[in-house]
C-alpha positions in Angstrom: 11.5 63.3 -103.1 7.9 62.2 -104.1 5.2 61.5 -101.3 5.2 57.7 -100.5 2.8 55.6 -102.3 0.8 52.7 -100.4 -1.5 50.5 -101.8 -3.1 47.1 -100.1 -1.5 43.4 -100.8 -2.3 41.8 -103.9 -1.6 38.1 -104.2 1.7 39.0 -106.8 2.9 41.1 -104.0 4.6 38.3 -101.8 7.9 38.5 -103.5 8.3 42.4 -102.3 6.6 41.6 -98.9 8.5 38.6 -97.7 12.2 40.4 -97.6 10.5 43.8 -95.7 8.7 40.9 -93.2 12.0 39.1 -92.9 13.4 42.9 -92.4 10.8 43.6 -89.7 11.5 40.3 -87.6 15.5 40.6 -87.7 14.8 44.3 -86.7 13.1 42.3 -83.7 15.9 39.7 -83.4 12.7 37.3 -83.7 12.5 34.4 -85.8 9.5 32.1 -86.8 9.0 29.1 -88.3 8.5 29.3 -92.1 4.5 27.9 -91.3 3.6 31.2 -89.7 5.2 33.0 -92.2 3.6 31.2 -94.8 0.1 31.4 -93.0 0.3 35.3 -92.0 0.8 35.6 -96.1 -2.4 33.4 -96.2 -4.3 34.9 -93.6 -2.7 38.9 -95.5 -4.9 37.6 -99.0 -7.9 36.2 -97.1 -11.4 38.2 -97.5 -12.5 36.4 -94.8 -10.0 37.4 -92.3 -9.6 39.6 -89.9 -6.1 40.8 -91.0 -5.2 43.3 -93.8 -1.9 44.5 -94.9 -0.4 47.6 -97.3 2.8 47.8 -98.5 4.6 51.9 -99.4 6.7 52.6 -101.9 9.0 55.0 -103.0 9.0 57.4 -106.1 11.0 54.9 -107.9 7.6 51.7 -107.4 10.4 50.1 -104.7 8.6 48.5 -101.8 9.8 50.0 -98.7 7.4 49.6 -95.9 4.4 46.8 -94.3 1.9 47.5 -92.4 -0.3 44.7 -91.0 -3.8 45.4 -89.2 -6.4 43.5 -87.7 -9.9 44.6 -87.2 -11.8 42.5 -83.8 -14.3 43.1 -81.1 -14.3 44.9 -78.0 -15.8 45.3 -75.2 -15.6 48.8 -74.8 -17.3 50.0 -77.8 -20.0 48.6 -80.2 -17.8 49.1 -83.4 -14.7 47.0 -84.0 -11.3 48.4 -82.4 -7.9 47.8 -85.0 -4.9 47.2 -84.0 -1.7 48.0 -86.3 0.1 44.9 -85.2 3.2 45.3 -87.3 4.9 48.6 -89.3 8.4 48.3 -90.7 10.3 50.9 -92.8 13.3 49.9 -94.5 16.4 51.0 -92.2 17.7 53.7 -95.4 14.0 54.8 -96.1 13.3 56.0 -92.1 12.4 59.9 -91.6 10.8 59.3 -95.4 7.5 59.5 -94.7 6.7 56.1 -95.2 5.8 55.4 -91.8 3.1 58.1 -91.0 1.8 57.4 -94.3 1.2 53.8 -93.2 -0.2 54.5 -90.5 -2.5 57.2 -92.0 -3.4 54.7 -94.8 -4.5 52.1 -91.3 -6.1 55.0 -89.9 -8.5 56.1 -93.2 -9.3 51.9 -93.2 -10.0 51.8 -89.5 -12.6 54.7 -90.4 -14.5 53.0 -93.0 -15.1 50.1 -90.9 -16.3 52.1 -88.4 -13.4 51.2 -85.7 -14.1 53.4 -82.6 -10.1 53.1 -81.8 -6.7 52.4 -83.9 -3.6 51.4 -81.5 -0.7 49.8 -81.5 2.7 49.0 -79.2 6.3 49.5 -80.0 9.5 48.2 -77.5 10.4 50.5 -75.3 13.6 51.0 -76.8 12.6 51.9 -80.3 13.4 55.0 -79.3 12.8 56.3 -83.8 9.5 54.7 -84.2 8.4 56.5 -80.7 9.2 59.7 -81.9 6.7 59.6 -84.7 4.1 57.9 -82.5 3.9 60.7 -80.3 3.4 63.3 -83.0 1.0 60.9 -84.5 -1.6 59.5 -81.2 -1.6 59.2 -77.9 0.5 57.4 -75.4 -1.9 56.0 -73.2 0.8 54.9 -70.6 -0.7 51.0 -70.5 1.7 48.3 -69.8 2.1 44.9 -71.8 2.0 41.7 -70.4 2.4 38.8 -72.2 2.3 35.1 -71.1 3.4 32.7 -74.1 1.4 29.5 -73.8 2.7 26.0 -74.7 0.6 23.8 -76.4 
């Protein structure tokens, strides 16, 4: 098995990202309306955005994995903080690789923007995806709370 390949979005690439994003929300039992989808994408190509995405793939050029990131401020340090906001390995490609190389490929872009921290959250019952967290950062044992506001 070769090492898995990553490489950022192009604007050719949305016809191998859209079924791993669609992949990633049914792993969440989430759906969205096709408008967010369709702006994340636009938001994914933007220069001027905040948000960045990669896509891994396997020996064979498959696409097999997204990661999305987004650089912003903090108040806690004078260089941006990123947060990995979404990682999703195809179910058969898990325990691959493709994951920590993800996130390593986050983590090199987080350094040459100078972000003082990378993190991320996972559900508490992703139980796979914690397993390489842990041997990958720290668990910092903050709690999420989330209030959804209606426009």
């Amino acid at each position: 098995m070769s090492a898995p390949s990553i490489r950022g979005l192009t604007a050719q690439d949305h016809a191998l990202w859209l079924p791993l994003w669609q992949g990633y929300l049914t792993f969440y039992e989430a759906s969205l309306p096709e408008e967010v989808t369709a702006t994340t994408w636009a938001r994914l190509l933007d220069p001027a955005a905040p948000v960045h995405g990669a896509l891994a793939f396997d020996g064979e050029g498959r696409s097999v994995g997204l990661v999305h990131w987004i650089f912003h401020r903090s108040t806690w340090s004078v260089g941006p903080a990123c947060y990995l906001n979404d990682l999703f390995v195809e179910p058969g490609q898990r325990g691959g690789g493709f994951g920590r190389a993800l996130i390593a490929h986050v983590t090199g872009e987080a350094r040459a923007q100078g972000a003082a921290k990378l993190y991320w959250l996972t559900h508490e019952t992703n139980a796979t995806a914690q397993r390489l967290y842990n041997a990958v950062a720290e668990r910092t044992g903050f709690i999420q709370y989330r209030k959804t506001l209606d426009f």
